[in-house]
N, C-alpha and C positions, 0 to 999 in steps of 0.2 A: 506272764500274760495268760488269760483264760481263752480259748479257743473250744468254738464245737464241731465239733466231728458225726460224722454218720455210721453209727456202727455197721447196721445192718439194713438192710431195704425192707421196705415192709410199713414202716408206720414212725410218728413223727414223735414217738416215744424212744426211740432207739436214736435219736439226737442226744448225746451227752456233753457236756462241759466235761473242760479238763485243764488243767494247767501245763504248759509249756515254757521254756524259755523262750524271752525276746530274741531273735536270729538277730544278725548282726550283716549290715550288708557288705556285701565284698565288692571289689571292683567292676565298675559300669551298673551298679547296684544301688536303689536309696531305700530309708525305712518310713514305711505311710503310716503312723499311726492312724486305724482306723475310727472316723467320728461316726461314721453311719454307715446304712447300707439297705438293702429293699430287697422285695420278694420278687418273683415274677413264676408265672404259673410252671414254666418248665422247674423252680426250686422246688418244686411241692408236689410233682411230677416224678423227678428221681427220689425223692424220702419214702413213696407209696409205690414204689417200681410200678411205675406207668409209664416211663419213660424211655421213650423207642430207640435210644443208642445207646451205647456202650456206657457203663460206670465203673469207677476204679474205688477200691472200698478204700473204708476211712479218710472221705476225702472231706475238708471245711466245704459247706455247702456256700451257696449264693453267689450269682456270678454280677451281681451289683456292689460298690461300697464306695464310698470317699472319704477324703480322709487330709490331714498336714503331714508333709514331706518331715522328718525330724531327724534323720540323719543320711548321708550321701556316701557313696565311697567313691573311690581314687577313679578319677576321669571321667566324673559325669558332671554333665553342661548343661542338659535339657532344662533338666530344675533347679531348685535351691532349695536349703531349709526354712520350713515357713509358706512353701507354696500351697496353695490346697488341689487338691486333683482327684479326679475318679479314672475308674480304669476303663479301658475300652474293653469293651466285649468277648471279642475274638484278639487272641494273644499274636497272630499271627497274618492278623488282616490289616497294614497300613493306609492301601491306597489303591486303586483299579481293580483289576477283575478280584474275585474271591478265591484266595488258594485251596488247592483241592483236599490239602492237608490244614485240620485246625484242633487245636487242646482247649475246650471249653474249660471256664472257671466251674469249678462243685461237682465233676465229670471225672473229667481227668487228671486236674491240677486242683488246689487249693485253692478255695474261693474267700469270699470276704468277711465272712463270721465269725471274726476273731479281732482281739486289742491291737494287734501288728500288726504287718506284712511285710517282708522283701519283695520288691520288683522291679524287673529293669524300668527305667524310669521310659522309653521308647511303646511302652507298653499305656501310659498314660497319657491324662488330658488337663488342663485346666479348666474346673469348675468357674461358670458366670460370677463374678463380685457380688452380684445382687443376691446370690440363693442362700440358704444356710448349709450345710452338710447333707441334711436330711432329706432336702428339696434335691440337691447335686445329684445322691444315690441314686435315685428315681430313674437317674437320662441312659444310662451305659444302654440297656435294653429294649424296654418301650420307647420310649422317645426317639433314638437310633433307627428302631424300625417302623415307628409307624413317619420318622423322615424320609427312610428310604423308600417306604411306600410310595408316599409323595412326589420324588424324584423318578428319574430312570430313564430308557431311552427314547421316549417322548416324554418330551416334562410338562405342566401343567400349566394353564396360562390363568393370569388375575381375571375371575368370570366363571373358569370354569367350576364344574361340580363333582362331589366327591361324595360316598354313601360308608359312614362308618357302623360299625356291628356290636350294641352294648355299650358300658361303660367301663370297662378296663381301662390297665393303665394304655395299652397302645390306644384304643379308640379314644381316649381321653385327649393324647397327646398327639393325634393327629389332628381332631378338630380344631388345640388351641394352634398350632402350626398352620391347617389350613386356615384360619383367619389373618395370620402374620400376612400369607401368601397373596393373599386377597380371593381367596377360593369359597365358593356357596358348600355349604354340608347339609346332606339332610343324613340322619342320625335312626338307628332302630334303639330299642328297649324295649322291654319287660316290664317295666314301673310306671306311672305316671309322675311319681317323685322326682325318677331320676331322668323322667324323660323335661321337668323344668329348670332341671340341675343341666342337661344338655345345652338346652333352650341358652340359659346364662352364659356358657359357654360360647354361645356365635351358632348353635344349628336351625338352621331357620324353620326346617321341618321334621320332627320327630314324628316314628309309627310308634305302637305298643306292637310285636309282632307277635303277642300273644290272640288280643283282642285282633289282629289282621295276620293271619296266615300267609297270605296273598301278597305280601309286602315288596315280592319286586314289582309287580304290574302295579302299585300303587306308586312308590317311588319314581315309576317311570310317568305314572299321569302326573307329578309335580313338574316334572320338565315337559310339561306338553309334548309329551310321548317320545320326545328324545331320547332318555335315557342319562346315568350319568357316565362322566368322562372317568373315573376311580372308583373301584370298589375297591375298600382297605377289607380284606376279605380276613375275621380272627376264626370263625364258627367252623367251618371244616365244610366235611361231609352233609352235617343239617342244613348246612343254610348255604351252601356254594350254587343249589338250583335256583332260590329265588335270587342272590348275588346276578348269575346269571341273564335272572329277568330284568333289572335293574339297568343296567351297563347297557350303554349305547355301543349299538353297532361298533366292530373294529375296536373300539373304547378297551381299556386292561383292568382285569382282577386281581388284583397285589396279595396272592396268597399268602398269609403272614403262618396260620394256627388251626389247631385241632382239638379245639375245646368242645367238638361233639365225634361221637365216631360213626353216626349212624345219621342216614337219611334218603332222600328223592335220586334215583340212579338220574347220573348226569351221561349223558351218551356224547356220543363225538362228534356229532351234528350239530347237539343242542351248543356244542361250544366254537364251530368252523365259522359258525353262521349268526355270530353273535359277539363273544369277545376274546381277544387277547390274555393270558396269563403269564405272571411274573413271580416267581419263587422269591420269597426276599428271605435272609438268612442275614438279620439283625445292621449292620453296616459297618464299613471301616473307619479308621481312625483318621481320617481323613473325613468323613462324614459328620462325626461326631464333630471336632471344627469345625467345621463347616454351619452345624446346628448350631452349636453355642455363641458363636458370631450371630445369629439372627436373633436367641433364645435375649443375649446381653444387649442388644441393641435394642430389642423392643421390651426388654422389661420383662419377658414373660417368666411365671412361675406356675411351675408345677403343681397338681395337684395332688394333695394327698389325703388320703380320707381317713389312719389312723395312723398313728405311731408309737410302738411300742419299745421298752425297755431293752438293752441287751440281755438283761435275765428273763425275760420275757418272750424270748425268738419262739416255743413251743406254741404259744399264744397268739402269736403273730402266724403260722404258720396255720392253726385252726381257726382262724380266722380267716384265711384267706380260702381255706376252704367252704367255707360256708358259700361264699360267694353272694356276700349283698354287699362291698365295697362300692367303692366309686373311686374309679380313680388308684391311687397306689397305695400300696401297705409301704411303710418304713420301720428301722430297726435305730434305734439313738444309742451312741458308745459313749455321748459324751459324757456318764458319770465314772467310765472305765481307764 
């Protein structure tokens, strides 16, 4: 089987293919052949060591894939040969609070870049009927998290409103979630393209927060000064001041991301007297069920705005740095 590996940190050049044997599963063990798989910013984060936790060298990168079950070993039940499944995220998160200990996929362990994989099958999920492979990869990360944004210990009621940031794949996947929910979005960008690519979506209000700086006191005048009940908060630093402005009183900021490192000092005031904040660290496997009972019941599919080759990953990769996507980058294995 051909697997890539990350030599070295630094650059998306030092991603090499290689040939490996197919592993063999062992007991409580099945084998996924992998059909696809997707990027998400933290993959392209550790290739360019920009990424703020620990890495273990030469590890398969991506901690997205799905894939057919095609072989099981002695005493496993979960699955059968033939199922389709993706992985859940966190290797070590099933169900309730978050363990204080976790082995990210393309970190610390072997992630989905490759024709195989061994894994406990307790570690996976069953993909919607409706999606293809390509569509399935997409959910383990964004999707997971911008659901758990979603949720939490105030949950959101059909009515309320929720202010997403960009077009990524989590903003993406929370707007089409909060329409399942029955929840009002109003939506930022940078484009006016993609702010009618939102619109289609279900966002009734889209800013440019280029052409509006100011975009949380604007946000807040669409709810007649209310404010909304959710910020899916991806920007960090840049943009957690106007997030800030935005959020109705007591209302919660779903810190997901740190896709800027620099911006408006936020003080401790500006946030006592204003809103709530919620760390979200992607969701468990219990989550992820959770989503795909809604995701299969209502039909919905993911979006994805290119998909690329398995010999292709380099390309998929500078691409996604660019960053004019919409929505998700995918990787297709099925010629492999």
């Amino acid at each position: 089987m051909h697997s890539y590996r990350l030599e070295k940190k630094g650059s998306v050049e030092n991603l090499k293919i290689g040939t490996e044997e197919i592993p063999a599963p062992q007991r409580g063990e099945v084998l996924v052949r992998v059909k696809a798989s997707s990027l998400n910013y933290r993959d392209l984060a550790i290739i360019k060591d920009e990424y703020p936790g620990e890495i273990h060298p030469h590890r398969i990168p991506l901690s997205d894939g799905a894939g057919e079950i095609v072989a099981v070993g002695e005493g496993v039940r979960r699955f059968q040969i033939g199922d389709r499944v993706a992985g859940n995220f966190h290797r070590e998160w099933f169900g309730g609070q978050r363990p204080d200990y976790i082995e990210p996929y393309g970190t610390h362990s072997d992630g989905w870049l490759t024709e195989y994989k061994v894994i406990n099958p307790e570690l996976l999920v069953s993909i919607p009927d409706h999606l293809t492979y390509e569509q399935g990869a997409t959910l383990p990360c964004a999707a997971v998290t911008a659901w758990s944004a979603l949720h939490g210990p105030e949950p959101l009621s059909p009515g309320d409103t929720i202010l997403t940031l960009g077009s990524g794949g989590v903003s993406v996947f929370a707007i089409q979630l909060a329409k399942l929910l029955g929840l009002h979005v109003i939506a930022t960008t940078s484009s006016d393209h993609k702010a009618e690519k939102l619109k289609e979506l279900g966002a009734e209000k889209v800013i440019n927060y280029k052409d509006t700086p100011n975009w949380g006191e604007v946000v807040k005048d669409f709810t007649g000064g209310y404010g909304v009940d959710r910020v899916v908060e991806v920007g960090g630093p840049g943009t957690l001041h106007q997030s800030i402005q935005a959020v109705a009183r007591g209302k919660e900021i779903a810190l997901i991301g740190v896709l800027t490192k620099t911006g408006e000092k936020v003080g401790y005031h500006d946030l006592f007297f204003n809103a709530n904040t919620r760390t979200i660290s992607v969701g468990s496997r219990q989550d992820f069920e959770e989503m795909n009972r809604l995701i299969e019941d209502k039909g919905m599919v993911p979006v994805i705005d290119h998909t690329f080759l398995f010999d292709e990953a380099k390309e998929a990769f500078e691409y996604m740095e660019k960053q004019k996507f919409f929505g998700k980058i995918a990787i297709s294995h099925s010629h492999s």
